[in-house]
C-alpha positions in Angstrom: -21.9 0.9 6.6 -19.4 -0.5 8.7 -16.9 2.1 10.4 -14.3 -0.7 12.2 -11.2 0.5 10.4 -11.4 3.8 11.4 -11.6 2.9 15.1 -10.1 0.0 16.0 -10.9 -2.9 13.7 -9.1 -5.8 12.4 -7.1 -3.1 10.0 -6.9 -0.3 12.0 -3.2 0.8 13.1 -2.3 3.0 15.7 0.0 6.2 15.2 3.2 5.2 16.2 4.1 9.1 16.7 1.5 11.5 17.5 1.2 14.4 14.7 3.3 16.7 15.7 6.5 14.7 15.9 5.5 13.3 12.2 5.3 17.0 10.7 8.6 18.0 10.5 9.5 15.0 8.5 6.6 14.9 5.9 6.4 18.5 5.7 9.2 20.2 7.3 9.8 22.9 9.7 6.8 25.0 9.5 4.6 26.6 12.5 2.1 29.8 13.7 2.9 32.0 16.6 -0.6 33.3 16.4 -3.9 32.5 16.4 -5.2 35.5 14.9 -2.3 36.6 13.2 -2.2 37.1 9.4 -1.8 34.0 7.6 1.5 34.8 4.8 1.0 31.8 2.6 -1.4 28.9 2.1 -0.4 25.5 0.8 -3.3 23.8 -0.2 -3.9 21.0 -3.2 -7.4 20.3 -4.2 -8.4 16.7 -4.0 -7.5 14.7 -7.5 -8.4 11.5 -9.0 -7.6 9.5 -6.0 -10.9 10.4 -4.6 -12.9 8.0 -7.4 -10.8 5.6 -6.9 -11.9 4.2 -3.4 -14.2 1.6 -3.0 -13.9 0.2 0.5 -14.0 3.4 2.7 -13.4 1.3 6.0 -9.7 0.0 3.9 -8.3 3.7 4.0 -9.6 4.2 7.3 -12.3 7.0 6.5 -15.4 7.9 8.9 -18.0 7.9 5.9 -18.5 7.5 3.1 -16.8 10.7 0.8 -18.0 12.3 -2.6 -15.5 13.5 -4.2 -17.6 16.2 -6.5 -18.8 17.7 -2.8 -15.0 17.2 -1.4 -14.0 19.7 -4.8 -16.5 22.1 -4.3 -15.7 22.6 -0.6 -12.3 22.7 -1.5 -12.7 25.6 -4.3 -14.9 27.4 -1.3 -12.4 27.6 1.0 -9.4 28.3 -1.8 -11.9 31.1 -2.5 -12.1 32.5 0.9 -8.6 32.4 1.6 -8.1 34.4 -1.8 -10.5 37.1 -0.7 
């Protein structure tokens, strides 16, 4: 398995902003004043069809390998805990 996309290959792209600064626009204004706080609401969307689709890991810039049944399941864990 060949990981070059993810750091630094032929098709890997930098950031041009670092997280932070792209937030506001793909998500809007939206933030935590605590740590250990009490979380209000969760946004969370479990992981679709888009997950079979991928062939060539290195193309979408992923560490490893994913399957998609395990990326559900952990998914459906944690909606569970948060739900608790």
């Amino acid at each position: 398995m060949s990981l070059t996309a993810a750091y630094g290959g032929e098709k890997w792209s930098q950031r041009a902003n670092d997280m932070r600064a792209d937030m506001p626009g793909h998500w809007g204004d939206w933030g935590s004043g605590s740590e250990v706080g009490r979380l209000r609401s969760v946004l969370l969307r479990r992981p679709g069809s888009e997950l079979d689709d991928i062939v060539d890991f290195d193309a979408v810039q992923m560490r490893a390998d994913l399957n998609p049944d395990l990326a559900r399941a952990q998914h459906d864990a944690m909606a569970d805990a948060y739900e608790a």
